[in-house]
C-alpha positions in Angstrom: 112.9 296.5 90.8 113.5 297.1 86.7 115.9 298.8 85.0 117.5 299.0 81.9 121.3 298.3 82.6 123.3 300.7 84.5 120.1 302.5 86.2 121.2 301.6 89.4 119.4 298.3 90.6 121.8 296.6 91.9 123.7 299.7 93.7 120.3 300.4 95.7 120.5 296.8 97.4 124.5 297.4 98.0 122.8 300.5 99.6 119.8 298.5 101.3 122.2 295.9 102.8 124.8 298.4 104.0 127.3 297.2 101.7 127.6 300.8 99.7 126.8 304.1 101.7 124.0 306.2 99.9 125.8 309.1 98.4 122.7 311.1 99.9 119.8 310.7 102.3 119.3 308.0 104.6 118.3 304.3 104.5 116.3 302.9 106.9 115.7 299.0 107.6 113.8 297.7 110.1 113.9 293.9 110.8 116.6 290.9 110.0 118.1 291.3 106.0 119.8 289.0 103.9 121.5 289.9 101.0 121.4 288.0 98.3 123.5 290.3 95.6 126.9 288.4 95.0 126.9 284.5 94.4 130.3 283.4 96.9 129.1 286.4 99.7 130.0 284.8 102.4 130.8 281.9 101.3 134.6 280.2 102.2 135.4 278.0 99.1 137.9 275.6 100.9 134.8 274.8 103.0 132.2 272.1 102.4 128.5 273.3 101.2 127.5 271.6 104.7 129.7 273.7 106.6 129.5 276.8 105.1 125.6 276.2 105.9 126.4 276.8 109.2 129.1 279.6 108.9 126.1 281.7 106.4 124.4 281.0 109.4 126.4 282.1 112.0 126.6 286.0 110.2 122.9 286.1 110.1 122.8 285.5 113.8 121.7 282.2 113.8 122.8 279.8 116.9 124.3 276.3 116.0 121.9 274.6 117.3 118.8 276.0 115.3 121.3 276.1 112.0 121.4 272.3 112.7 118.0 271.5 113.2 117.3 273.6 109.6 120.0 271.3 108.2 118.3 268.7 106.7 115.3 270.9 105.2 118.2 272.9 103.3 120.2 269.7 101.7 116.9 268.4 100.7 115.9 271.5 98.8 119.2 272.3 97.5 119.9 268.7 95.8 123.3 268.9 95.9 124.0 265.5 96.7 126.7 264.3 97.8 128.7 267.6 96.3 126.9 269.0 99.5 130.4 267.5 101.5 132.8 269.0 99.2 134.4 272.0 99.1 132.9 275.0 98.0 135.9 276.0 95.2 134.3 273.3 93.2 131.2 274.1 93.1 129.5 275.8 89.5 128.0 279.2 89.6 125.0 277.5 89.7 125.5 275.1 92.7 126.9 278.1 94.5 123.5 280.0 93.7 121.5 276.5 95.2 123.7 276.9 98.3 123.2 280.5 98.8 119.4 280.4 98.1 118.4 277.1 100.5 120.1 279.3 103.1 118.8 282.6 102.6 115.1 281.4 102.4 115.5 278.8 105.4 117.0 281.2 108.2 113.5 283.4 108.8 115.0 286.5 107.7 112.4 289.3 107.7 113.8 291.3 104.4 115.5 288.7 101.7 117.4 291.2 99.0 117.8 288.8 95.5 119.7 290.3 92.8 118.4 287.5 89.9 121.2 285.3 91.8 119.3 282.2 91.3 118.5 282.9 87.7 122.0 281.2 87.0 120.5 277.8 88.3 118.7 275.2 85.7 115.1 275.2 85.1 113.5 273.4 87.8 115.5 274.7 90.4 114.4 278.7 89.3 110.5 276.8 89.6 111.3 275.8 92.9 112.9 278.9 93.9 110.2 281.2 92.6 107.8 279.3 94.4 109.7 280.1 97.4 109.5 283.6 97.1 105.9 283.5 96.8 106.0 281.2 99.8 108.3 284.2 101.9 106.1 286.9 100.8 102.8 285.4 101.9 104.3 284.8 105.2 105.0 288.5 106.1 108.8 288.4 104.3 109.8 291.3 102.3 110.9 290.2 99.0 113.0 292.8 97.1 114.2 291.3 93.7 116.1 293.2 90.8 115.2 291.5 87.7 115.3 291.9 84.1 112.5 289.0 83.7 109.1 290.5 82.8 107.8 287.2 83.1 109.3 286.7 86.4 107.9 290.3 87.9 104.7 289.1 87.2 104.6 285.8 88.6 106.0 286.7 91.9 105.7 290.8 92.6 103.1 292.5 94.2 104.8 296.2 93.6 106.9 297.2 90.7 109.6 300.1 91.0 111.0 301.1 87.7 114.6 303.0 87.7 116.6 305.3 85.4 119.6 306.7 85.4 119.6 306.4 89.2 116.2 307.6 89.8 113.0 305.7 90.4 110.8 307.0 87.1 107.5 305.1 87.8 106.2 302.6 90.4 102.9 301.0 91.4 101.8 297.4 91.0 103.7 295.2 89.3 101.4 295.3 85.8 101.9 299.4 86.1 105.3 298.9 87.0 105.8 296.4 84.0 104.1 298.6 81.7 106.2 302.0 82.9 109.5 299.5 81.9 108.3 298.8 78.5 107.2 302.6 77.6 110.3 303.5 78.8 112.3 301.0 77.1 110.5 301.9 73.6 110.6 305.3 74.2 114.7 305.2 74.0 114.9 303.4 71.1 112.9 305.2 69.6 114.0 308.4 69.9 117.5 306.7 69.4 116.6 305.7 66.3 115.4 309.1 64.9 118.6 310.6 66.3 120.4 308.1 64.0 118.3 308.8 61.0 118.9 313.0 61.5 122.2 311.8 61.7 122.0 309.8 58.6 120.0 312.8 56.5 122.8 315.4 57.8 125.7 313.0 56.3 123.9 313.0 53.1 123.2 317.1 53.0 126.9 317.4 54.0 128.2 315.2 51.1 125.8 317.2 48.4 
């Protein structure tokens, strides 16, 4: 999903994960969802990033037992170290985002909502990341990620939606729905432009 800001990207996944009510009409989602929109959801900072592993998993309906036999696969692919047995509070935005992430794509959730969260990690850790989307998808996951990475949409999207001012203005595949994005985003400034130069050539009439 693209958007320039303010078209309403992130408010439809408040609205897919039940977190905002639609202000008309009716979501339906069928299957297990993790939302992925807000970096500490769900996540206690006075906690370790070990046990907060567990306590992500315990909303998502996961049983201890299965949370700890996932364990091991999610502190390998987060790298956190030994930072992975201290609390959460001192953690950067972008260790938070490796937490959040090695959960979210270990648990078997059937619809994963990413709002660009992991964008805020370093490079080979978005690499890695990507590559686990494309990993989700082909499994049978639904993968729906707001982003504002071109690049990105067409690495990893099969389907592009394209939203403005709160409506969706195009969708297709992702090349159609990349292409929609930049017509729309050229076709703003452009006429903003030639708003500003009327503008410009009224000023001038007014001061003559």
């Amino acid at each position: 999903i693209i958007g320039r800001n303010g078209a309403g990207k992130s408010t439809l996944l408040k609205v897919l994960a039940g977190v905002t009510p639609p202000s008309r009409g009716r979501v339906e989602v069928h299957g297990r969802i993790f939302p992925m929109i807000e970096l500490n959801a769900g996540v206690h900072p006075e906690l370790t990033g070990r046990e907060n592993t567990y306590l992500l998993g315990a909303i998502m309906g996961v049983s201890g037992h299965r949370m700890a036999s996932l364990l091991p696969e999610i502190e390998e692919f987060v790298e956190l170290g030994d930072w992975f047995d201290r609390p959460v509070r001192t953690y950067s935005s972008g260790m938070v985002a490796r937490l959040g992430f090695g959960v979210a794509t270990r648990i078997e959730s059937d619809i994963l909502l990413i709002d660009e969260t992991f964008a805020v990690g370093d490079l080979k850790f978005q690499n890695k990341s990507l590559a686990r989307i494309k990993e989700l998808r082909e499994s049978g996951a639904t993968v729906i990620l707001v982003t504002h990475s071109l690049d990105m949409l067409q690495f990893i999207a099969q389907r592009g939606i394209v939203l403005d001012e709160w409506a969706i203005v195009a969708e297709g595949s992702a090349l159609e729905g990349l292409r929609a994005y930049e017509q729309l985003v050229f076709g703003k400034e452009r006429l903003r432009l030639e708003q500003r130069g009327r503008c410009g050539q009224d000023g001038k009439e007014l001061a003559m």
